[in-house]
C-alpha positions in Angstrom: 122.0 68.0 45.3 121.1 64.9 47.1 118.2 62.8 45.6 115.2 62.1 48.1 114.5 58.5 48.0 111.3 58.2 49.4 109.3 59.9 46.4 110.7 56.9 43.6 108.3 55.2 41.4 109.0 52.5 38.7 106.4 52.3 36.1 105.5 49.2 33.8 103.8 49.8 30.8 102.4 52.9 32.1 101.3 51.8 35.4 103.1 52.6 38.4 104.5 49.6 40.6 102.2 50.1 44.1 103.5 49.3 47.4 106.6 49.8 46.4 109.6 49.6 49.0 113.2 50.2 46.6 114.4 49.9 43.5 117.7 49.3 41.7 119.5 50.2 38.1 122.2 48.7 37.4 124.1 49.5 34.2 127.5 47.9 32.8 129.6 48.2 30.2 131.8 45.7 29.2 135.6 46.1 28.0 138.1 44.0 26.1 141.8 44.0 26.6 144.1 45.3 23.8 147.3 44.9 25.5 149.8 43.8 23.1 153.1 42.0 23.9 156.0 44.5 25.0 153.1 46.7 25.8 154.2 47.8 29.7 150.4 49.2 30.7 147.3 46.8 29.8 144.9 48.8 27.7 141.2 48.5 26.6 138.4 49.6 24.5 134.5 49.4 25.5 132.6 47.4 23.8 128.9 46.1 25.1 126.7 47.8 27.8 124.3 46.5 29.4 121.6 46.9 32.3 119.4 45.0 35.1 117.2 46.3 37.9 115.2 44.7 40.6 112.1 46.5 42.5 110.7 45.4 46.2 107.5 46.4 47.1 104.6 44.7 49.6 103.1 42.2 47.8 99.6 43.0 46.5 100.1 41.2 42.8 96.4 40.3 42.9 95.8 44.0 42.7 98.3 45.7 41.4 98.0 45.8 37.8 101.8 46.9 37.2 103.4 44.1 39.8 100.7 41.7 38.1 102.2 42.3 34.7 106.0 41.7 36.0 105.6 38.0 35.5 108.6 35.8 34.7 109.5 35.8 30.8 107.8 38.5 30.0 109.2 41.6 28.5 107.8 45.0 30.1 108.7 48.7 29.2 109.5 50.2 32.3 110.2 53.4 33.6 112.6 54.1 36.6 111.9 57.7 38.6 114.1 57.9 41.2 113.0 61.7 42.5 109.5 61.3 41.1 107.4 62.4 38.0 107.5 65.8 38.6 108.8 68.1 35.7 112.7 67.8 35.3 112.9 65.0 37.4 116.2 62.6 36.2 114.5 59.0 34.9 115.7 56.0 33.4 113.8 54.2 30.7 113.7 51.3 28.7 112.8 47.7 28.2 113.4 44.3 30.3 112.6 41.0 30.7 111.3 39.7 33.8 114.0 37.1 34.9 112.9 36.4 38.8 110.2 37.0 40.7 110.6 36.1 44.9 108.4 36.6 47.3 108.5 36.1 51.3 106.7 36.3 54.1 107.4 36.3 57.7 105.5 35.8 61.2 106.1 39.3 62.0 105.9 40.9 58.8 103.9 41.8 56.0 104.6 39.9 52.9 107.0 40.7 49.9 107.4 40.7 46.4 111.3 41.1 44.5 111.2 41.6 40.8 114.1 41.1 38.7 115.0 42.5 35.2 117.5 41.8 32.3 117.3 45.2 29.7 117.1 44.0 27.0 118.6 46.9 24.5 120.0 50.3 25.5 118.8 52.4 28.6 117.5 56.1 27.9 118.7 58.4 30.7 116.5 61.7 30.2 114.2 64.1 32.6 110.2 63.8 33.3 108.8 66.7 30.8 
């Protein structure tokens, strides 16, 4: 079944990111290669995973509590809802440290806010209860 964007929200410390525009996850997991010599296919193992996500919303910081918390440094639990909080809906959970924050403005457009996060520990895939 395909995921409806539109109805996303990312929450930080229990306070859900207003204005928002998008939102990104982004997990990794690292290998090492254990290819030995005479060995005719490389081979690996997984080692290390890791995780980042950004958030773009209009830029309302000075009354937003959650994009006012999201300052650089800091570390934030957040919650990613990518169908929305309604029961069963898939989320992504866990917590990051703010490593950017951008904003920009244009003549024609309203001003924006980017957010960037480094997960710091692992990231809990589960459903909204």
């Amino acid at each position: 079944m395909a995921h409806i964007g539109k109805d996303g929200i990312v929450t930080v410390a229990g306070n859900d990111v207003g204005s928002m525009r998008s939102f990104t996850v982004d997990t990794v997991g690292e290998t090492v290669d254990t290819t030995a010599m005479g060995d005719d296919d490389r081979t690996f193992v997984s080692t290390i995973n890791s995780w980042t996500g950004s958030i773009d919303a209009i830029w309302v910081v000075d009354t937003d509590t959650a994009q006012g918390a999201l300052n650089v440094g800091d570390s934030v639990a957040l919650v990613f809802l990518p169908e929305g909080d309604t029961s069963g809906d898939f989320s992504y959970s866990g917590t990051g440290i703010v490593t950017g924050v951008s904003t920009s403005t244009s003549y024609d457009d309203i001003g924006m806010v980017s957010f960037s996060v480094q997960g710091t520990g692992a990231l809990t895939e589960g459903t909204v209860a």
